[in-house]
C-alpha positions in Angstrom: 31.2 152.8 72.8 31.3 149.3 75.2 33.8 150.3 77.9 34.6 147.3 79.8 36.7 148.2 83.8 38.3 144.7 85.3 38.7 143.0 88.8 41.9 143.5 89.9 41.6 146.7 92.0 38.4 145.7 93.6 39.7 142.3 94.4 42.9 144.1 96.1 41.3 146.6 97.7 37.5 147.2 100.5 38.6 150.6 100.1 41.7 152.9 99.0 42.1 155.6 96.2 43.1 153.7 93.1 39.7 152.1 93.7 37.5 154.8 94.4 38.7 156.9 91.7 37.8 153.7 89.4 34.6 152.8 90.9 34.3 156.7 90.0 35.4 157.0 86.7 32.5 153.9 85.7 29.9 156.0 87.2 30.4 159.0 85.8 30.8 157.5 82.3 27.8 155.7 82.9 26.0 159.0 83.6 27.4 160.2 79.6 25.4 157.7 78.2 28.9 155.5 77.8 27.9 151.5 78.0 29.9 150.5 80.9 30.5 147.0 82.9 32.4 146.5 86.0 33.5 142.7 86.1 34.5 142.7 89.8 34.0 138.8 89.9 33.7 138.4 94.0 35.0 141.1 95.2 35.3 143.1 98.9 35.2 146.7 97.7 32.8 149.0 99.5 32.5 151.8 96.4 30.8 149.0 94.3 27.8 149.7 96.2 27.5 153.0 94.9 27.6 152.1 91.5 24.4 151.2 89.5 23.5 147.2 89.4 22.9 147.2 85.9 26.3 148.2 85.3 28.3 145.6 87.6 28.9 142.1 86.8 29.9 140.4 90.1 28.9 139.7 93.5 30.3 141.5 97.1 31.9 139.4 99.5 32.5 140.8 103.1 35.4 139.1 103.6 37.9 137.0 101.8 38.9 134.0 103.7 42.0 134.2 105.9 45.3 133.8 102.9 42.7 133.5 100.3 43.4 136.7 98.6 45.7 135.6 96.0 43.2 132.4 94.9 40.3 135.1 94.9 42.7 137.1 92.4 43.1 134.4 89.9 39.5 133.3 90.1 38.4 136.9 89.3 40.6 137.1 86.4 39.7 134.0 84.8 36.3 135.0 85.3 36.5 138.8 84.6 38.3 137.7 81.5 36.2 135.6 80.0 33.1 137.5 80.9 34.9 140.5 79.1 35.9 138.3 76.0 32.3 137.5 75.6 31.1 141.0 75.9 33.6 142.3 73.2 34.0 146.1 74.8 35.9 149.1 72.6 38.3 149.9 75.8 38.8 147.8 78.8 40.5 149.8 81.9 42.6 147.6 83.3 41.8 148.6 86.9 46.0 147.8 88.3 49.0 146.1 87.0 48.2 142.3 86.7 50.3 139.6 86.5 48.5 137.4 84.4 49.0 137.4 80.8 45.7 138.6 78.9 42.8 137.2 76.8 43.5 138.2 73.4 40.7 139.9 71.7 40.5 143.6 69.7 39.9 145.7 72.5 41.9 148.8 73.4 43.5 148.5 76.5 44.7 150.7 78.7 46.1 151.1 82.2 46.5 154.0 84.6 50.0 155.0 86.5 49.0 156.6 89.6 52.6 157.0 90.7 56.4 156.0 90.5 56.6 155.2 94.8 57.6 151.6 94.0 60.5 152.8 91.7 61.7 155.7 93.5 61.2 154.5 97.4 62.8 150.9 97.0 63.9 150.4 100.4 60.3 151.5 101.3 59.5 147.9 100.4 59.8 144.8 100.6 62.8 142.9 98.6 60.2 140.5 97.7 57.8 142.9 96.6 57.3 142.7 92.6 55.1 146.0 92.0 57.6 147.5 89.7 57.7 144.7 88.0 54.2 144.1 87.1 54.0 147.9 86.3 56.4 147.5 83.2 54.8 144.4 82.1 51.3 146.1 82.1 52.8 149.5 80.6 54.3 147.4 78.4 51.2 145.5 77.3 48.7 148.3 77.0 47.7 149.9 74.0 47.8 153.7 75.6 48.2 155.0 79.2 46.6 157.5 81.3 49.2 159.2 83.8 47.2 161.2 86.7 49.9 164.1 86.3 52.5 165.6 84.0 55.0 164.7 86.8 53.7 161.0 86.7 54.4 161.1 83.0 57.9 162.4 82.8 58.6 159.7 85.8 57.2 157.7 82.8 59.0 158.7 80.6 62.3 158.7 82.2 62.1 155.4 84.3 60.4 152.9 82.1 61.7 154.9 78.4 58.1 154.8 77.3 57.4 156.8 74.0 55.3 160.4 75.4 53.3 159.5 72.6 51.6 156.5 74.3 51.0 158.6 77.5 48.2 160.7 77.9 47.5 163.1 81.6 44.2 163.5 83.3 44.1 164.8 86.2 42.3 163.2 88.8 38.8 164.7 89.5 37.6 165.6 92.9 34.0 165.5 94.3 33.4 169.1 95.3 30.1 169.1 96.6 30.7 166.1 98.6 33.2 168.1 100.3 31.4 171.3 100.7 28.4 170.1 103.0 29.6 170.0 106.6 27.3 168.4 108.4 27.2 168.3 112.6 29.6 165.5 113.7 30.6 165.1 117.3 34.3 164.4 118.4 36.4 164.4 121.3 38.2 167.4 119.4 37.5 171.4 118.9 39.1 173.5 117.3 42.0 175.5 116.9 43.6 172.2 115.5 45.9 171.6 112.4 45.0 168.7 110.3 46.8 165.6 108.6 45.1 163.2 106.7 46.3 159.3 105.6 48.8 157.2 105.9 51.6 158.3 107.7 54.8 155.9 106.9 57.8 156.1 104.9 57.7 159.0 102.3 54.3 160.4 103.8 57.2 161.8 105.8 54.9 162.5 109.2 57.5 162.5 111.4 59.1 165.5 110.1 56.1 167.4 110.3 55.5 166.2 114.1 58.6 167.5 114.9 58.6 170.5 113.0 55.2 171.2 115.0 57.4 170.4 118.2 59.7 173.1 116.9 56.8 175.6 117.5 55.8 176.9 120.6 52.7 179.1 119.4 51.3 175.2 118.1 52.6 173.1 121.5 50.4 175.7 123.5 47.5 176.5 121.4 47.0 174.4 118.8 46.2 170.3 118.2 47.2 168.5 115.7 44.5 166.0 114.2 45.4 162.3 112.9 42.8 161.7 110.1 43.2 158.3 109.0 46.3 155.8 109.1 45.4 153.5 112.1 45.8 153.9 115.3 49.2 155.7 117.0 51.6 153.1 116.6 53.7 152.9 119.9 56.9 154.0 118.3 54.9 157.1 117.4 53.3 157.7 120.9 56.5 157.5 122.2 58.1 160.5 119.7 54.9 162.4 120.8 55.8 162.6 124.1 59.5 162.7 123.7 58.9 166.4 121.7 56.9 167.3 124.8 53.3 166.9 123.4 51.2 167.0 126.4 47.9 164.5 127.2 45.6 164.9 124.0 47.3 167.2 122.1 47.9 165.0 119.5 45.4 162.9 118.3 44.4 160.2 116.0 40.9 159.8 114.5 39.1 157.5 111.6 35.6 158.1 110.3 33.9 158.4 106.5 33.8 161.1 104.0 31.6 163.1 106.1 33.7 162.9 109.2 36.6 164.0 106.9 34.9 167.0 105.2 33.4 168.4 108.5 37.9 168.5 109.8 38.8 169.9 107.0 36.6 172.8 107.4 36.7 173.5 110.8 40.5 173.1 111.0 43.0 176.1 111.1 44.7 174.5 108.0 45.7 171.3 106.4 49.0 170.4 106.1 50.6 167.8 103.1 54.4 167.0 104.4 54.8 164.1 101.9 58.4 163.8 99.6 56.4 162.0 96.3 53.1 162.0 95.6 51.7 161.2 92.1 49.2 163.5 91.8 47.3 163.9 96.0 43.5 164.4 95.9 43.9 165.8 100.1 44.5 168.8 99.5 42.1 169.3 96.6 39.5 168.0 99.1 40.8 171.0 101.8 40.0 173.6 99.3 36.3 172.0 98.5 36.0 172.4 101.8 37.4 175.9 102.6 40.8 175.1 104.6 44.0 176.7 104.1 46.5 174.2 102.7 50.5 174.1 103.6 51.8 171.7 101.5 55.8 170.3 100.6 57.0 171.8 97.3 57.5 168.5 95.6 56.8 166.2 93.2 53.2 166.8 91.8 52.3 169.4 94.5 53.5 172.3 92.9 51.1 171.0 89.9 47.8 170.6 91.6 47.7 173.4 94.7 49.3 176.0 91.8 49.4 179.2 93.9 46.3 178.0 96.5 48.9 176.9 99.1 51.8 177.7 101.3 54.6 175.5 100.1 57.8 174.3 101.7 60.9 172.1 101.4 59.6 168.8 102.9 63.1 167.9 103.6 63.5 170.6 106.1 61.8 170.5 109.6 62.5 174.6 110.2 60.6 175.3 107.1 57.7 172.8 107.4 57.2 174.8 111.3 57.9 178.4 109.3 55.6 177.6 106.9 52.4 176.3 109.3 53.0 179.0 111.6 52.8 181.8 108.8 49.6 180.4 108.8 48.1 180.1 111.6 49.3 183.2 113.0 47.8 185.3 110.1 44.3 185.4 109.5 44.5 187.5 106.3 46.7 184.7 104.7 44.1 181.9 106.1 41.3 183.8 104.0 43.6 184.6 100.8 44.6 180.6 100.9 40.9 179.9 101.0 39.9 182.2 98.1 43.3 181.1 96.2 41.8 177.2 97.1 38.1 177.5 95.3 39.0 179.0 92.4 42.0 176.2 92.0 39.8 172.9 93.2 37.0 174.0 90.5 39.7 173.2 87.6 39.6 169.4 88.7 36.1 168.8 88.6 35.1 165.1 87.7 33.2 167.0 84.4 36.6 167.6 83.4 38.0 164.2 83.7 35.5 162.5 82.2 35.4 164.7 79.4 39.4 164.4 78.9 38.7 160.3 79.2 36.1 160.1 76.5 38.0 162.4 74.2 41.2 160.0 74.3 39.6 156.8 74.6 37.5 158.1 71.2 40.4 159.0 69.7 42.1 155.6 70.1 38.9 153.3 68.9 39.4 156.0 65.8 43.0 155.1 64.9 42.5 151.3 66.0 
């Protein structure tokens, strides 16, 4: 089996999720014995590093240009495309939703939908922002697609009318050892502190959970919140802070690698997931690798992944969100039964699993091709 991955995704993107789970994915197919190319053309992704040389077909580039991204994009799919044309793969994994019509050849294609955000958050984005459209074009142009949850795949279903037949879910897969050695980092932090990770605009819906922690007085005079992520404090943001009577560091912001992450998650008092959508949300798999208590919102694809390995609550609602944490925190029998509840859950997404799952559909389509 000649499983062919394209560009687009490692042209867009030095780092981000859709890419590393990708970048991932090839690897760990690779290791099966699968015979796998990346055609990243020139790309800027950092995860390409990690991959074998063998396997990638393409060249790193630190930086594109200033306003070069969109040339680089169309160079890398004329020469992704051809390159992949010549190679004549089984499946080629069309990496995002591109907006250039395809080479035609016999291979399988098929696309993964991480998400509906575009669809359901509209006035999240910009008017001129064509996303959605691109997404129907590429759902409607693959052969079969891979949803990351069964919530993705009813959003599928019910937004875009695609036959369930052409949808197939795997969940994501997380790397559990990765985030189970701590190693000594130093930062301007100790604990007790409560951790967020990521972005924290629109639907990520952090400014309900900073005010639900300003609700609290048991976390405005013992405990920090933590910033993973997301940039820097924008000054909008400061300025809530201190309007909800944070004092001096209190709240903080922080960025760092995988180790940086791994070594918060497991030396914070819990990790808390406030977001209204997410399509599937590796955090707070990667909280339970690590041994942290997760309090997560009740929506979505949450209920799906924590299962019962996490204190949920309505993410609409800033008196729940400050219930919820502070059951927490103030109980250390419920920390260690959150914990317990989070290894045995986080072993069921194992990147064994997902690859497994991968190779059984993609055989299953070069069978009825």
């Amino acid at each position: 089996m000649k499983v062919a991955f394209d560009h687009q995704i490692f042209t867009l993107q030095s780092y981000g999720g859709l890419s590393r789970y990708q970048s991932i994915l090839a690897n760990e197919l690779f290791k099966n014995n699968i015979d796998v190319k990346v055609f990243t053309g020139l790309h800027q992704n950092k995860y390409i590093s990690n991959l074998p040389s063998d396997i990638v077909n393409g060249r790193y580039i630190k930086q594109y240009p200033p306003k070069t991204k969109k040339l680089f994009y169309l160079v890398n799919h004329c020469i992704s495309q051809t390159q992949i044309k010549f190679w004549q793969p089984d499946i080629i994994q069309e990496t995002y939703y591109s907006v250039f019509p395809k080479i035609n050849n016999n291979s399988i294609r098929v696309v993964t939908a991480a998400d509906m955000i575009h669809e359901l958050f509209q006035s999240h984005f910009s008017k001129n922002d064509k996303t959605a459209k691109r997404k129907r074009e590429s759902f409607n142009r693959a052969d079969h697609i891979f949803s990351i949850s069964n919530h993705t795949k009813n959003d599928l279903v019910e937004l875009y009318g695609i036959n369930e037949s052409k949808i197939s879910v795997v969940h994501l897969g997380v790397d559990i050892k990765r985030f189970q050695q701590q190693n000594s980092i130093k930062l301007d932090v100790n604990p007790p502190y409560i951790l967020y990770v990521g972005d924290r605009g629109g639907y990520k819906n952090f400014d309900r959970f900073i005010k639900a922690c300003g609700q609290s007085k048991i976390i405005k005079n013992n405990i920090k919140i933590l910033a993973f992520g997301g940039g820097a404090f924008s000054d909008g943001e400061s300025l809530a802070i201190r309007n909800l009577g944070f004092k001096g560091n209190s709240v903080m912001q922080v960025g760092g690698d995988d180790e940086t992450l791994a070594y918060l998650y497991a030396n914070a008092i819990c990790f808390v997931y406030p977001s209204l959508y997410e399509g599937f949300g590796l955090p707070p798999l990667e909280a339970m690798a690590s041994g942290c208590p997760v309090v997560s919102s009740n929506t979505s694809s949450m209920p799906e992944v924590i299962n019962q390995a996490g204190e949920f609550f309505d993410p609409s609602e800033t008196e729940e969100i400050c219930h919820a944490i502070e059951k927490v925190i103030i109980s250390e029998e419920r920390r260690k039964e959150l914990i317990e509840l989070g290894f045995k859950n986080v072993s069921l997404f194992s990147w064994d699993n997902t690859v497994s799952k991968t190779l059984e559909i993609y055989k299953g389509l070069i069978g009825n091709k």
